[in-house]
C-alpha positions as CSV (number, residue, x, y, z in Angstrom):
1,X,144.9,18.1,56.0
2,X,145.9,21.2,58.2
3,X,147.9,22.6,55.1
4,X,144.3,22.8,53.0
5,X,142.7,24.2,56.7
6,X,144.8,26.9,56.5
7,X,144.9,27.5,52.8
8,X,141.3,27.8,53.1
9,X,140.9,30.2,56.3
10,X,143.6,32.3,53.9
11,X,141.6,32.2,51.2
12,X,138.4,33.3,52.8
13,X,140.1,35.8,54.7
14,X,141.4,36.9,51.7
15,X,137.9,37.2,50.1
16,X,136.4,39.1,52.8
17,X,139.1,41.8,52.2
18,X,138.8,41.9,48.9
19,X,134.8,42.2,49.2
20,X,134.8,45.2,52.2
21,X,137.4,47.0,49.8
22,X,135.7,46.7,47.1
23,X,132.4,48.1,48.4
24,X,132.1,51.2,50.3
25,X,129.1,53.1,51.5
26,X,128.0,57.3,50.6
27,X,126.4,59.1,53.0
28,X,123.2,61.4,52.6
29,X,124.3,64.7,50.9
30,X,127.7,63.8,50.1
31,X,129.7,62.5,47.4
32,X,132.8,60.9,46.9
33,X,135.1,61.0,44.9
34,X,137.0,57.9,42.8
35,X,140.7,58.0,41.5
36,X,142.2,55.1,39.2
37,X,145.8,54.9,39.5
38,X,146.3,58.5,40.6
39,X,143.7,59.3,38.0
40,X,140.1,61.3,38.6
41,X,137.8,58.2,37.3
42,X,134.6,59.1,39.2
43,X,131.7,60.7,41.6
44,X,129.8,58.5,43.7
45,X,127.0,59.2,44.8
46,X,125.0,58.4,48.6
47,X,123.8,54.8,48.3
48,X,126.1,51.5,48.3
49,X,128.7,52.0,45.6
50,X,131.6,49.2,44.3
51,X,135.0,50.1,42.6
52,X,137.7,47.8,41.8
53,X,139.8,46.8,44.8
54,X,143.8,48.1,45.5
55,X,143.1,49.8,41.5
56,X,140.5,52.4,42.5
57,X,140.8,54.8,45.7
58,X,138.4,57.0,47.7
59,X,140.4,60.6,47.7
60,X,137.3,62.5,48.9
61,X,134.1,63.0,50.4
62,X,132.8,66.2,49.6
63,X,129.6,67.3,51.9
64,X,126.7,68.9,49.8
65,X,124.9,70.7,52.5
66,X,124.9,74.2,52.7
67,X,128.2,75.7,55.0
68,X,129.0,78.9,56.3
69,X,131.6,80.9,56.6
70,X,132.1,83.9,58.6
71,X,134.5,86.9,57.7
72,X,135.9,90.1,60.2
73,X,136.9,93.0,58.0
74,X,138.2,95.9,59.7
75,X,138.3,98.9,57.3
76,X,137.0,102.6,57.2
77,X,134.2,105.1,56.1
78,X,134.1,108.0,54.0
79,X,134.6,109.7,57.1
80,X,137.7,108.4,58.7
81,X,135.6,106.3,61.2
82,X,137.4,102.9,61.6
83,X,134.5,99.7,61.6
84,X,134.7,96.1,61.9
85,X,132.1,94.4,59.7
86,X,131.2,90.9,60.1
87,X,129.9,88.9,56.6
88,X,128.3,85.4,56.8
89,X,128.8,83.8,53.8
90,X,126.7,80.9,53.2
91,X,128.2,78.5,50.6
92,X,127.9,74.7,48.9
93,X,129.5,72.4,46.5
94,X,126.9,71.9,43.0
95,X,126.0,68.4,42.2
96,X,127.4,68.3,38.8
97,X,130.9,70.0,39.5
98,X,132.0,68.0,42.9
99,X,135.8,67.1,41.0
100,X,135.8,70.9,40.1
101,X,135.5,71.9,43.6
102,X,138.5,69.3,44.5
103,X,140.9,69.6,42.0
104,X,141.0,73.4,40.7
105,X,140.6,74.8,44.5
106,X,142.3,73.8,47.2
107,X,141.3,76.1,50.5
108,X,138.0,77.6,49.3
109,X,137.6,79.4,52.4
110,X,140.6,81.3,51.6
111,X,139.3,82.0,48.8
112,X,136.1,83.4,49.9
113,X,138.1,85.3,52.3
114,X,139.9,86.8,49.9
115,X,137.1,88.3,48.2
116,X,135.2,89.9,50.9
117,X,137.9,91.3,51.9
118,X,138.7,93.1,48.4
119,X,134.4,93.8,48.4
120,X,134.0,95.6,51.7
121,X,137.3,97.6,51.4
122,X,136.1,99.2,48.5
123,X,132.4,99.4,49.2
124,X,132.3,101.0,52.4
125,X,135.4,103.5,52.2
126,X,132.8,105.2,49.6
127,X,130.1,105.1,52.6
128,X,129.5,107.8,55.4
129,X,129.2,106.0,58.7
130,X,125.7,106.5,59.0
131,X,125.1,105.2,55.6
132,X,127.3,102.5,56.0
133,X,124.2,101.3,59.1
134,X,121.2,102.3,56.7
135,X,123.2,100.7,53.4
136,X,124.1,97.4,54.5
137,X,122.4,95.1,52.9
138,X,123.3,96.6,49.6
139,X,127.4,95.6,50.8
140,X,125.4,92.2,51.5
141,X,124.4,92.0,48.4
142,X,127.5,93.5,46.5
143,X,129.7,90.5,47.9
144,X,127.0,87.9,46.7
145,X,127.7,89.5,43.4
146,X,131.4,89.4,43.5
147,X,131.6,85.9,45.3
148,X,128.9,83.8,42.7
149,X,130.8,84.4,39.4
150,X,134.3,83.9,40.8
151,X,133.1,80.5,42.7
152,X,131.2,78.8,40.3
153,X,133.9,78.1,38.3
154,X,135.6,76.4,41.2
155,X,132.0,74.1,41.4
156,X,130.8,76.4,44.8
157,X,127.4,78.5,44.7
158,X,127.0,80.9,47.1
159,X,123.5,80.8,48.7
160,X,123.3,83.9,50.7
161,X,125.6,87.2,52.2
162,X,124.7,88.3,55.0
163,X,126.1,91.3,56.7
164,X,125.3,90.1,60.6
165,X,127.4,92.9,62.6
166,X,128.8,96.4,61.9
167,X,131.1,97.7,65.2
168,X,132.4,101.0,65.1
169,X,135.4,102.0,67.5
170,X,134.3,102.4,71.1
171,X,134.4,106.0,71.4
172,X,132.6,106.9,68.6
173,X,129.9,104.2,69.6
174,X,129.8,106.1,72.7
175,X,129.5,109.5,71.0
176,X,126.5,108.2,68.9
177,X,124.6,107.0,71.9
178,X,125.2,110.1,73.8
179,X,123.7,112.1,70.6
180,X,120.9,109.7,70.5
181,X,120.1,110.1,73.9
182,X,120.7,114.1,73.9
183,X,117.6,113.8,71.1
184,X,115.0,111.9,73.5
185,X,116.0,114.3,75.9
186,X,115.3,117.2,74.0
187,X,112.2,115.7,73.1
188,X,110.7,114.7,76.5
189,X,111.6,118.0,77.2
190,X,109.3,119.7,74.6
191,X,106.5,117.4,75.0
192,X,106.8,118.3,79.2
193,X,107.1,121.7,78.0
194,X,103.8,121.1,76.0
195,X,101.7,119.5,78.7
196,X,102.8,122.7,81.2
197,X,101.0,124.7,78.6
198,X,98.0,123.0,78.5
199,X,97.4,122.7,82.0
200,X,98.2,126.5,82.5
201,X,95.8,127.2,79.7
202,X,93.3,124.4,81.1
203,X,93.4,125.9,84.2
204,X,92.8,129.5,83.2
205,X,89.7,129.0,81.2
206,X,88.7,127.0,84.4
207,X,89.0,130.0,86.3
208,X,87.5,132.4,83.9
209,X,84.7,129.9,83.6
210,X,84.0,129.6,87.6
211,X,84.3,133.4,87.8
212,X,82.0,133.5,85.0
213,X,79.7,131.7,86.8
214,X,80.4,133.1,90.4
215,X,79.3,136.5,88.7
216,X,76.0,135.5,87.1
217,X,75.1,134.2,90.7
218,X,76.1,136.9,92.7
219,X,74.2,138.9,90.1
220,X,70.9,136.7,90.2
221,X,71.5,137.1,93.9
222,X,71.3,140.9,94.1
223,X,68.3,140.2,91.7
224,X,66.6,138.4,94.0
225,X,67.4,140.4,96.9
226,X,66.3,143.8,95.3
227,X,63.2,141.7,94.4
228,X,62.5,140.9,98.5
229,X,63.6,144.4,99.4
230,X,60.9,145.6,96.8
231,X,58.2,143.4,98.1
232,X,59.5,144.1,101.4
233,X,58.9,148.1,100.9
234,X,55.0,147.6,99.3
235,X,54.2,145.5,102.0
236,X,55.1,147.8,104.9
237,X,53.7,150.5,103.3
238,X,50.4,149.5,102.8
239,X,50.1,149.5,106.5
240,X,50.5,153.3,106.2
241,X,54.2,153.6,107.4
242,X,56.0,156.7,105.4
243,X,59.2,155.3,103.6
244,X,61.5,157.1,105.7
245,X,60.5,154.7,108.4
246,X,60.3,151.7,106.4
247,X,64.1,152.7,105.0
248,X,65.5,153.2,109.0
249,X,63.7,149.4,109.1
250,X,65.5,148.1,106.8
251,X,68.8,149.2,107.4
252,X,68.2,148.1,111.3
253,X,67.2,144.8,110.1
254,X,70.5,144.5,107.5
255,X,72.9,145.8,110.5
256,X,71.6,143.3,112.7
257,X,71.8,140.6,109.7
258,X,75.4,141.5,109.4
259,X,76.3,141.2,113.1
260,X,74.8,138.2,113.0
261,X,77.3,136.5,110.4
262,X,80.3,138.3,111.7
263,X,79.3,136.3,115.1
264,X,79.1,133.1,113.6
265,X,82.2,133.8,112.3
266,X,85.0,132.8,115.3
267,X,88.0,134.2,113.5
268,X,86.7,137.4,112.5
269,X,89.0,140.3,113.1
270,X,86.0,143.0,112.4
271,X,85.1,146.4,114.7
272,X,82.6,147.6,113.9
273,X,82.7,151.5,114.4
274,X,80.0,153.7,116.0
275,X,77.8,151.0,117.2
276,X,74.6,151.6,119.3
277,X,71.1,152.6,118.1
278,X,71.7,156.1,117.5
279,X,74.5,155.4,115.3
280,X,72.3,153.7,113.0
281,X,69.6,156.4,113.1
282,X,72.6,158.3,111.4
283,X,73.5,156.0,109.0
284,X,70.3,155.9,107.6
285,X,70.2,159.9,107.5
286,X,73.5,159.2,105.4
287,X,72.1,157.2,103.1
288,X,69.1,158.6,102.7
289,X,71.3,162.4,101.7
290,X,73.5,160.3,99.7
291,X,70.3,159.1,97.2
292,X,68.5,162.7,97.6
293,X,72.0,164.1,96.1
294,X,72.4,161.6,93.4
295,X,68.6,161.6,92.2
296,X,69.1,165.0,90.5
297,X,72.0,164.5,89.0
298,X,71.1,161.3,87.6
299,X,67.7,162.8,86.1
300,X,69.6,165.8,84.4
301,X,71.8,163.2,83.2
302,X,68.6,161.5,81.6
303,X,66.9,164.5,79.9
304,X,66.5,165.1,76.8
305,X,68.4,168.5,76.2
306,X,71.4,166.5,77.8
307,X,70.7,163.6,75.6
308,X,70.6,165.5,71.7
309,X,73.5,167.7,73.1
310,X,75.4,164.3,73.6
């Protein structure tokens, strides 16, 4: 009785092993890959797959998704400027050639590698540095080239190239910023030199403007004060004073006008010379020579002999 016990635990025992290893599960965007007796037999696919026990073997389990790989590739430009370049290359195993990928290449990142490598060193040698900045995704798109018909007979696809980083050496970074930032300089210069001139000119024609204005109202002034003087003279002289008196008048009233603003003035500095009312009896007799003298002279100006002669 225990010798058919244990025959039977050994024989369910040995079912169960035969039953895990003969079923196996594939993951979500994988595939594996099947070998009878050393043999390629098959691709599995995700989902719950079977093979025949201890006869067929799981070798592989290739991942579908999309991987990247990322390349530094020191070389140099046209212009003897060493630069490290960095490529991403993003890369995946096709559907329909999952054995190709295992069996005809081993280390497909080598691979890979290898070829952007042999791309950039003879892309951007051809490149001024400058170029090699504005020109990049043209490289980018160089490798792709290069990389999709050499991989795709090894079952790889390449999805994108990406050029992600360009590094010159440290000194001429350095030389490029300090060029960069000589040209902002020279341009905030110029535009400050700009704004000087428009406030200088600003402020001119503001100054020509208010003296514009300052002289059309002093003018309008003297106007109006000629006007009262005028008024001034009719009206005293209809009470039968002679001008000569109404002039001395006049000139009194002005003086003591004018000594009255110099007084409200506290820092005035003016002396007034010969001042007492005699004095300005004579400066009236000055005055009134000084128009006598020029009345002539202004009326032969005026005639008509001097006027055809001119």
């Amino acid at each position: 009785m225990e010798v058919v016990i244990v025959l039977f635990l050994f024989c369910a025992i040995a079912a169960l092993v035969l039953f895990f290893n003969s079923v196996f599960v594939v993951k979500q965007k994988t595939a594996a890959i099947i070998e009878r007796f050393g043999r390629f037999h098959s691709v599995r696919f995700p989902g719950l797959r079977a093979k025949i026990p201890f006869v067929d073997q799981k070798v592989k389990v290739a991942n579908l998704r999309i991987q990247q790989l990322d390349v530094d590739v020191e070389t140099k430009t046209q212009d003897n400027v060493f630069i490290n370049t960095k490529v991403s290359i993003q890369y995946m195993v096709l559907e329909d050639q999952v054995a190709d990928s295992y069996y005809k290449l081993e280390r497909p990142e080598s691979q890979i590698e290898s070829y952007v490598f042999d791309t950039v060193r003879s892309e951007i040698p051809m490149l001024i540095l400058d170029d090699v900045f504005s020109n990049k995704d043209a490289v980018a798109k160089s490798i792709q080239q290069s990389l999709s018909g050499a991989m795709k007979q090894f079952g790889y696809v390449i999805v994108n190239s990406l050029v992600t980083d360009l590094q010159p050496e440290i000194t001429v970074k350095d030389a490029m910023n300090k060029i960069n930032a000589t040209e902002r300089l020279k341009q905030a210069a110029r535009n400050e030199a700009e704004a000087d001139k428009i406030k200088l000119v600003k402020k001119a024609e503001a100054e020509a403007e208010s003296k514009r204005l300052q002289g059309e109202g002093l003018a309008n002034q003297r106007q109006e004060i000629a006007r009262g003087i005028r008024e001034s003279i009719e009206t005293i002289k209809e009470t039968g004073v002679s001008e000569e008196e109404v002039l001395t008048l006049l000139l009194v009233t002005q003086h003591y006008d004018a000594v009255q603003d110099v007084a409200r003035n506290s820092s005035s500095n003016t002396v007034l010379m010969n001042y007492s009312p005699a004095g300005i009896g004579d400066v009236a007799s000055q005055i009134r020579e000084a128009m006598l003298s020029v009345s002539p002279s202004l009326k032969g100006a005026a005639s008509p002999e001097n006027v055809s002669g001119q």
